[in-house]
C-alpha positions, -999 to 999 in steps of 0.1 A, spaced: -362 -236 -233 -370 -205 -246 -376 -168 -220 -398 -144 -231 -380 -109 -213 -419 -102 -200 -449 -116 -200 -484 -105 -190 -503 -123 -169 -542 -130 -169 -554 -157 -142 -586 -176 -162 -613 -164 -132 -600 -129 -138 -606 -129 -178 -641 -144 -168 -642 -114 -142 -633 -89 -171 -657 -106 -195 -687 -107 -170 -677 -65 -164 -676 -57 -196 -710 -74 -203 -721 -52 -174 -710 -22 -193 -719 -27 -226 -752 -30 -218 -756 -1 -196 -737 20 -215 -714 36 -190 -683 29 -207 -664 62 -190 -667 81 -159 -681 54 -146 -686 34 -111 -655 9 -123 -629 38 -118 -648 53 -91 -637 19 -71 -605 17 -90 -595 49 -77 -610 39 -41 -593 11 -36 -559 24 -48 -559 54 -28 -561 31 2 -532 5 -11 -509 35 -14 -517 50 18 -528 88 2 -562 106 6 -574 106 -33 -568 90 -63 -576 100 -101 -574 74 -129 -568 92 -162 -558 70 -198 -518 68 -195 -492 76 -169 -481 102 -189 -511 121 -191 -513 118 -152 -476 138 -152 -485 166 -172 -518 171 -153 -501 177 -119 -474 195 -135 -500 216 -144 -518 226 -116 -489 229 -97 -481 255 -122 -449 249 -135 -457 274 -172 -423 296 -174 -406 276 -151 -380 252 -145 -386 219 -131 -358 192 -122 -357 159 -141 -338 129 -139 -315 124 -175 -321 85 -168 -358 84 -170 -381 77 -195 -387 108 -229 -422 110 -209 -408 124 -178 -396 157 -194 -416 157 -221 -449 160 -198 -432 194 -182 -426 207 -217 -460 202 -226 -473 216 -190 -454 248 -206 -427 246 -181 -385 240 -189 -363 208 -186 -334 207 -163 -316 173 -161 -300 165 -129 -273 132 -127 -283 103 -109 -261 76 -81 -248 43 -87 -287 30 -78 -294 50 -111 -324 76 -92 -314 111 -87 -285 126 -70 -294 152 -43 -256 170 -49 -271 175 -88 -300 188 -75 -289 215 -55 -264 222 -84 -290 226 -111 -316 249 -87 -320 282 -107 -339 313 -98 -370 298 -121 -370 265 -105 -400 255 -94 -399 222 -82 -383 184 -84 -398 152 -102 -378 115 -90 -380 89 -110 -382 55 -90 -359 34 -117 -369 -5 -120 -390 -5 -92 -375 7 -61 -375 38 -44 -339 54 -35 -330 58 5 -319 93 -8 -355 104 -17 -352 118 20 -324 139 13 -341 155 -17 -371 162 5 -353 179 28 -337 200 -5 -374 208 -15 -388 218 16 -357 241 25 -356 255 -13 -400 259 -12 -397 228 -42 -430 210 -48 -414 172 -50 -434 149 -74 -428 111 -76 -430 95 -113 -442 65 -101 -448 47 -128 -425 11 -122 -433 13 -87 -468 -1 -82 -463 -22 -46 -426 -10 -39 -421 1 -5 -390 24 17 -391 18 56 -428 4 51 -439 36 31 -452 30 -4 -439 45 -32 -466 74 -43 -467 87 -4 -434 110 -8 -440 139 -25 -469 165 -31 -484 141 -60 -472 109 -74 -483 95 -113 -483 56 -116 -486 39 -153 -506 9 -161 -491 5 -194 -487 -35 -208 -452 -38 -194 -458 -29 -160 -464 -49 -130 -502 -44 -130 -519 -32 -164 -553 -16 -174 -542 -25 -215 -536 13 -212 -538 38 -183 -525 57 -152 -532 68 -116 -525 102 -96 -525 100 -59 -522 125 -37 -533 139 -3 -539 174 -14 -573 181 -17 -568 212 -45 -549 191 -64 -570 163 -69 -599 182 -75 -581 203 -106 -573 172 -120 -609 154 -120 -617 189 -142 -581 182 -160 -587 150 -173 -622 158 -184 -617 187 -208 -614 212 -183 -650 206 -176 -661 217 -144 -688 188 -138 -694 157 -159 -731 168 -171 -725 200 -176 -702 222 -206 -685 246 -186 -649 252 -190 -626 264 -160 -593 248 -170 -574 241 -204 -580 206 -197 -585 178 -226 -592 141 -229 -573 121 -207 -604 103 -190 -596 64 -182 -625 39 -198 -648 17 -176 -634 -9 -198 -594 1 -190 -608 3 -156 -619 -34 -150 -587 -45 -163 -572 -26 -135 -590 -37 -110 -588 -71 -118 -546 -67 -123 -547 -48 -89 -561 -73 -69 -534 -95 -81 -505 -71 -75 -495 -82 -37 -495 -118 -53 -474 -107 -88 -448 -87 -63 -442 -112 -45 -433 -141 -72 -411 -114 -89 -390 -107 -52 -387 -150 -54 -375 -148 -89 -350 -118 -78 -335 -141 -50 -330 -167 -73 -313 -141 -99 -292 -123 -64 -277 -157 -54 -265 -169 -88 -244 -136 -99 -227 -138 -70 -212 -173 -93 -208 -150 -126 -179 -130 -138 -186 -97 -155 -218 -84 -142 -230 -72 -113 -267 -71 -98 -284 -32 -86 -276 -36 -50 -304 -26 -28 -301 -17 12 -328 -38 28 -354 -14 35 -360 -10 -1 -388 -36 -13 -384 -36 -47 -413 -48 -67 -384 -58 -94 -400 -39 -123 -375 -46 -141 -344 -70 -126 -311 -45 -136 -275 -56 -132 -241 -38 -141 -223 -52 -170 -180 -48 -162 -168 -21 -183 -148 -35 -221 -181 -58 -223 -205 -51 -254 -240 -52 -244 -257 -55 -277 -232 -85 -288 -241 -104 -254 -279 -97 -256 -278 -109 -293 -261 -143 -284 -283 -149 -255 -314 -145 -283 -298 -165 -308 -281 -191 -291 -301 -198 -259 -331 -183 -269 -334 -159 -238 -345 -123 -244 -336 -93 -218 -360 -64 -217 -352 -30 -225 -329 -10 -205 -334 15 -180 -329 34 -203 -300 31 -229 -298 66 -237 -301 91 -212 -325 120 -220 -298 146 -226 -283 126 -253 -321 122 -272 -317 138 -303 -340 164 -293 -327 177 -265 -289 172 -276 -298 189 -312 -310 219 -292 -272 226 -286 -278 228 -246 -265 191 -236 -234 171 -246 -211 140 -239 -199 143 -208 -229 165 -191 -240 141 -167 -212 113 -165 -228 88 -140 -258 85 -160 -241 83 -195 -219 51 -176 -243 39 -164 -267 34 -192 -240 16 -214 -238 -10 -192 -270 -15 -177 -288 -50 -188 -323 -63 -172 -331 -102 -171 -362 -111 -176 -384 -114 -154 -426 -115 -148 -449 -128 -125 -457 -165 -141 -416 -169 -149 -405 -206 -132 -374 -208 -112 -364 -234 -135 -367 -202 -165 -349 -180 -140 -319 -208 -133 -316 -209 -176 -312 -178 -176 -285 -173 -152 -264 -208 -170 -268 -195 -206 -255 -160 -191 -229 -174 -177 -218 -195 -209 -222 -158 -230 -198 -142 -207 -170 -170 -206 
């Protein structure tokens, strides 16, 4: 048997649907801007429980364009160091500065880290929803940005149908930016979404993402915006993924349970516990290795030997250790401790929305065999 770490997933009636669309699109030559995103964004907005949505060409792009209307140029925001280079990159780009924070044993971000690392300058907090579940302590740190005047913005982008106490992820802060790149739960090929429920906010970023124009027809500039419009094409794809996404989530929570009963059997490697109101959407499936075992060595054997293939971590290297923050001479070994533990031992099985509990149960015996 051989287990692919990920695998996308097009039903046949949707690549018909996408065909038929892009047909449609071709031959009226709206291929941006068009009435496909216009639903996209309407029927995601009302998934996620928020007033507006904007659909822009990467997740990324939608995290520098609320960084930037929320004006974070000359000041500090508040980062994660086990997040993705995009996450602090975006507020570098926005003009603003990086300040890592540490993170808990459920690898999001510690609210004592927080309030340590709030400066003068600091403008405002971004959380990082690791893996695909929102942290319980995400109410703490709202109650730190609300006493401390902190916009709080979610970097939702592994969290597409994860849920806390019934609230879904995207609904906690000021703004929240989801990612439809190819590994996510639900992709667009390429592509991302801002939500929000503040009206100024999503306005400034339909003139963001569109050069700064102030109106499609016209060539008036009011912002320094640039092109970060999402494609009628990407935004088919979308749909048709998003229409899915109740359906993917839940084969991914049956594949977790299967993955949750069977550690419990295995020496040397714990499963990411998660308090039950947390509804993961199991992004990514992360466990614990026991410290003395080497990762890359027990990754390798289960490639070579049993032909099973984890994903990437989440993530291997924490941000402050990137070269090019750590060259800068203002991080080092030892900065953020919990994160830097963490990440060495981290693994994720794999895991998608088509894998078969039979894939799932090989998995778990041929990990078991590496770790004897």
């Amino acid at each position: 048997m051989q287990v692919p770490a990920a695998k996308i997933h097009f039903p046949e009636e949707d690549k018909a649907y996408i065909s038929d669309k892009v047909e449609e699109i071709l031959s009226t030559g709206q291929l941006t801007l068009g009435k496909y995103g216009r639903e996209f964004e309407e029927e995601f907005a009302r998934y996620v429980g928020t007033k507006y949505a904007v659909a822009v060409n990467s997740g990324t792009s939608a995290l520098e364009i609320i960084l930037r209307i929320l004006g974070v140029q000359g000041r500090s925001v508040i980062v994660p160091t086990n997040t993705f280079f995009a996450t602090p990159a975006s507020v570098l780009h926005a003009g603003g500065k990086v300040i890592f924070a540490d993170v808990t044993e459920n690898l999001c971000l510690d609210p004592q880290s927080i309030t340590r690392n709030i400066r003068e300058d600091t403008k405002g907090v971004i959380i990082v929803h690791i893996g695909g579940a929102i942290p319980p302590q995400i109410k703490q740190i709202q109650e730190i940005c609300q006493a401390r005047n902190l916009f709080l913005m979610e970097d939702a982008a592994h969290v597409q149908g994860s849920t806390l106490d019934g609230k879904m992820a995207g609904s906690f802060g000021q703004a929240a930016a989801f990612s439809f790149y190819p590994t996510k739960v639900i992709t667009s090929g390429e592509g991302g979404m801002i939500v929000t429920n503040d009206e100024e906010i999503y306005q400034r970023a339909l003139v963001f993402r569109d050069q700064g124009k102030a109106g499609f027809y016209g060539n008036v500039h009011t912002e320094l915006g640039y092109n970060w419009r999402m494609s009628e094409i990407h935004a088919v794809i979308g749909l048709s993924q998003f229409r899915r996404l109740e359906e993917f989530v839940q084969h991914r929570r049956k594949i977790a349970n299967i993955y949750n009963e069977g550690l419990e059997e295995i020496t040397g490697i714990t499963p990411l516990k998660l308090p039950p109101q947390v509804k993961s959407n199991y992004y990514k499936y992360t466990a614990i290795l026991d410290r003395g075992l080497d990762r890359a060595t027990i990754k390798k054997e289960l490639r070579e030997s049993y032909r099973v293939s984890f994903s990437g971590e989440v993530y291997e290297l924490p941000c402050h250790l990137q070269p090019i923050f750590k060259d800068s001479g203002s991080y080092k070994d030892g900065d953020y401790p919990v994160a830097e533990d963490l990440c060495k031992r981290m693994v994720c099985l794999p895991i998608s929305a088509v894998m078969t509990p039979e894939e799932a149960g090989y998995t778990l015996d041929s990990l078991k065999k590496v770790l004897k």
